[in-house]
C-alpha positions as CSV (number, residue, x, y, z in Angstrom):
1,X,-60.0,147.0,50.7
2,X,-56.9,146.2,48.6
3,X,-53.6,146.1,49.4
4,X,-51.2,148.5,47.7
5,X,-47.8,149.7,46.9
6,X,-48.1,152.0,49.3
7,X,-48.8,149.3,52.0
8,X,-46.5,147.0,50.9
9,X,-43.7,149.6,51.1
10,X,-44.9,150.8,54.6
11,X,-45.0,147.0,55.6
12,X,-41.7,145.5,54.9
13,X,-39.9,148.9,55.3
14,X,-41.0,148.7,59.0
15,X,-40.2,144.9,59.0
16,X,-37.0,145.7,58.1
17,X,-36.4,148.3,60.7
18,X,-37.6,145.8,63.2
19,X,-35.6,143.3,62.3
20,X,-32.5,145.6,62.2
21,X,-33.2,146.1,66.5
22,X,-36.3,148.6,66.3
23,X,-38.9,148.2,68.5
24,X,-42.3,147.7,66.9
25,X,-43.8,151.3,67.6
26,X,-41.3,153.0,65.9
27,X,-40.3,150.3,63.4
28,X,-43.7,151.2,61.8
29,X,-43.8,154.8,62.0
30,X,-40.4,154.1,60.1
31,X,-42.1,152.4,57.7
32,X,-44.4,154.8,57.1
33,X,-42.3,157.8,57.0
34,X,-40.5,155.7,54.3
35,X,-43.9,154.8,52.5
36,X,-44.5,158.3,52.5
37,X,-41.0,159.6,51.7
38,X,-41.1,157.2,48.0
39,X,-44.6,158.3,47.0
40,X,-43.6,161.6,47.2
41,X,-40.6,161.3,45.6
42,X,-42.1,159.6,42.9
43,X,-44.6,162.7,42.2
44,X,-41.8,164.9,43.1
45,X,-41.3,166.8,46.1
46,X,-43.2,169.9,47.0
47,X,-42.7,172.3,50.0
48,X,-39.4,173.3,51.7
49,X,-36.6,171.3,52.6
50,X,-34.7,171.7,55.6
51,X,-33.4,170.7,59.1
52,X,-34.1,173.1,61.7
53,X,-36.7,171.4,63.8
54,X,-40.6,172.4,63.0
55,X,-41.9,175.1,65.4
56,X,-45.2,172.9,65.8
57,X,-45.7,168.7,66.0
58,X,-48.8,167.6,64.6
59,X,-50.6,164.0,64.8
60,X,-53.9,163.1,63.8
61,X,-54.3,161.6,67.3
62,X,-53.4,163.9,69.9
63,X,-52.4,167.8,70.7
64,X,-49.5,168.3,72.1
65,X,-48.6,171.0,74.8
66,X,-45.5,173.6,74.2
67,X,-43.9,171.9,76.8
68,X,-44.3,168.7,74.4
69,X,-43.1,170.1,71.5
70,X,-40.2,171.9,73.1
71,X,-39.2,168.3,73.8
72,X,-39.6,167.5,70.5
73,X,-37.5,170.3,69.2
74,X,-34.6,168.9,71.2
75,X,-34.5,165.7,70.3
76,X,-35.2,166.5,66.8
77,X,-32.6,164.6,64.8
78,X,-31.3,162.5,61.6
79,X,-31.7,158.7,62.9
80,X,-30.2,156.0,60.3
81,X,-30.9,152.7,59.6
82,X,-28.2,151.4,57.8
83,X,-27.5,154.0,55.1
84,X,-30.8,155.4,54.8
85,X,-31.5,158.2,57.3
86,X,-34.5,160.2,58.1
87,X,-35.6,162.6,61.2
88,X,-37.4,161.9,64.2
89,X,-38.3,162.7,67.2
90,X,-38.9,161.5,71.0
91,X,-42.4,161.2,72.6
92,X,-42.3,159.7,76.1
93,X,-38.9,158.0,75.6
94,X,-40.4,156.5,72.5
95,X,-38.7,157.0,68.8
96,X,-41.0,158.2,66.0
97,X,-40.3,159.6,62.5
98,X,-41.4,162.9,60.8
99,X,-42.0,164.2,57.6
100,X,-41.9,168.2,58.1
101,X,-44.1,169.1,61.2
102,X,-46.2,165.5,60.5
103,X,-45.4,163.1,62.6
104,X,-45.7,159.0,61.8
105,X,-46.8,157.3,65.3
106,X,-48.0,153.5,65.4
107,X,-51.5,154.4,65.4
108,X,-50.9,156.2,62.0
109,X,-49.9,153.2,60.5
110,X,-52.7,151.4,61.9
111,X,-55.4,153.7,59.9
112,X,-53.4,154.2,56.8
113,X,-51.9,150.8,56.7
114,X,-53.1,148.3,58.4
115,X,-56.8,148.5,58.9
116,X,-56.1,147.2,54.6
117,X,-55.6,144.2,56.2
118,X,-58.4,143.8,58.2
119,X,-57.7,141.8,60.8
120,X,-55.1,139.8,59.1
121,X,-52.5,142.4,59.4
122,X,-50.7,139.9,62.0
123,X,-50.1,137.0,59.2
124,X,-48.9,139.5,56.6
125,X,-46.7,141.8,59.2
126,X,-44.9,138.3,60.2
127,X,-44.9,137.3,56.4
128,X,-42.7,140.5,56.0
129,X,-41.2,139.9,59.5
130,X,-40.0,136.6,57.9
131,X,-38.7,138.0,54.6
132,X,-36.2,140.2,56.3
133,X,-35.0,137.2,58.8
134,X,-34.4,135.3,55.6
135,X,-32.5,138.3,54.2
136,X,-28.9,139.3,54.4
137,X,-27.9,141.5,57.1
138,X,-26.2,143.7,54.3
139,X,-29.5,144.2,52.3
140,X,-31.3,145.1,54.8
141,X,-28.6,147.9,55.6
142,X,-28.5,149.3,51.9
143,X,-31.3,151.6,50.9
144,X,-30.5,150.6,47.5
145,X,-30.3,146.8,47.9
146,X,-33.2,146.9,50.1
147,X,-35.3,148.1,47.8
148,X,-34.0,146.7,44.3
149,X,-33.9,143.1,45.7
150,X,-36.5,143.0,48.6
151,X,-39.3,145.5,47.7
152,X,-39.1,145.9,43.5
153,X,-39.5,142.2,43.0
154,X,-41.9,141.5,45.2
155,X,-44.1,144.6,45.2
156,X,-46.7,143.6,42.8
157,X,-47.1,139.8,44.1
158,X,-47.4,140.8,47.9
159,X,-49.8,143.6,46.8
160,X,-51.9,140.9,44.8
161,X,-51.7,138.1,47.4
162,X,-51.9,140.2,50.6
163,X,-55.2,141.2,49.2
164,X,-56.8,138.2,48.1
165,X,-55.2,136.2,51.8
166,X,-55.7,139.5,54.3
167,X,-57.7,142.7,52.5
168,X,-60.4,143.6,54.3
């Protein structure tokens, strides 16, 4: 399969957030949740905005109990990296991100991301990993910066060369 915009964005956006102290689980459901944020700002938005917490979680993976997503409901909340912010939620001590009741969780990014890699996603993930180490602190904090000067430029080539080195 060919590697996209799409998962290019989701792939350096959760390098980034790893690199910036994340842990890996919910570095990528950042990146993700970003992926998804920009595609749908690039259609423009549809639905309701808001930020009282979702009466119901869902996730492709698992159903949650009401005892679950009570817990969820109380640790809804706004979680930056750098200047860029977006909600989340806690799942058995673990940070993951949501975008209105749909939450992003590793496994997520595995299907929608990185099974594009077959199983090369490890060489292109430290690729990314390695872009953002080589990157200025600053960048990596700026929403803007980040993506006129790490993402924009790069988009296209990664997209081409990711696919013909890792696509499945």
């Amino acid at each position: 399969m060919a590697v996209g915009r799409f998962q290019v964005m989701a792939t350096l956006q959760a390098a980034r957030a790893y690199v910036l102290g994340m842990p890996v689980a919910s570095a990528k459901s950042f990146g993700l949740n970003r992926a998804i944020f920009y595609a749908a700002a690039k259609r423009g938005f549809k639905g309701k905005g808001g930020v009282k917490p979702p009466t119901k979680f869902k996730s492709k993976e698992r159903e949650y109990s009401d005892r679950d997503i009570k817990k969820m409901q109380k640790s809804f909340s706004m979680t930056s990296i750098g200047d860029e912010a977006a909600y989340s939620v806690k799942i058995e001590g673990k940070q993951f991100f949501v975008m209105g009741s749909e939450i992003q969780s590793a496994e997520d990014f595995k299907r929608q991301i990185a099974r594009r890699f077959g199983k090369n996603f490890s060489k292109a993930w430290k690729e990314a990993v390695k872009i953002c180490k080589e990157t200025d602190k600053g960048v990596l904090l700026s929403q803007r910066y980040f993506y006129e000067t790490i993402y924009k430029p790069r988009r296209d080539e990664l997209a081409k060369t990711w696919t013909e080195k890792y696509g499945s």
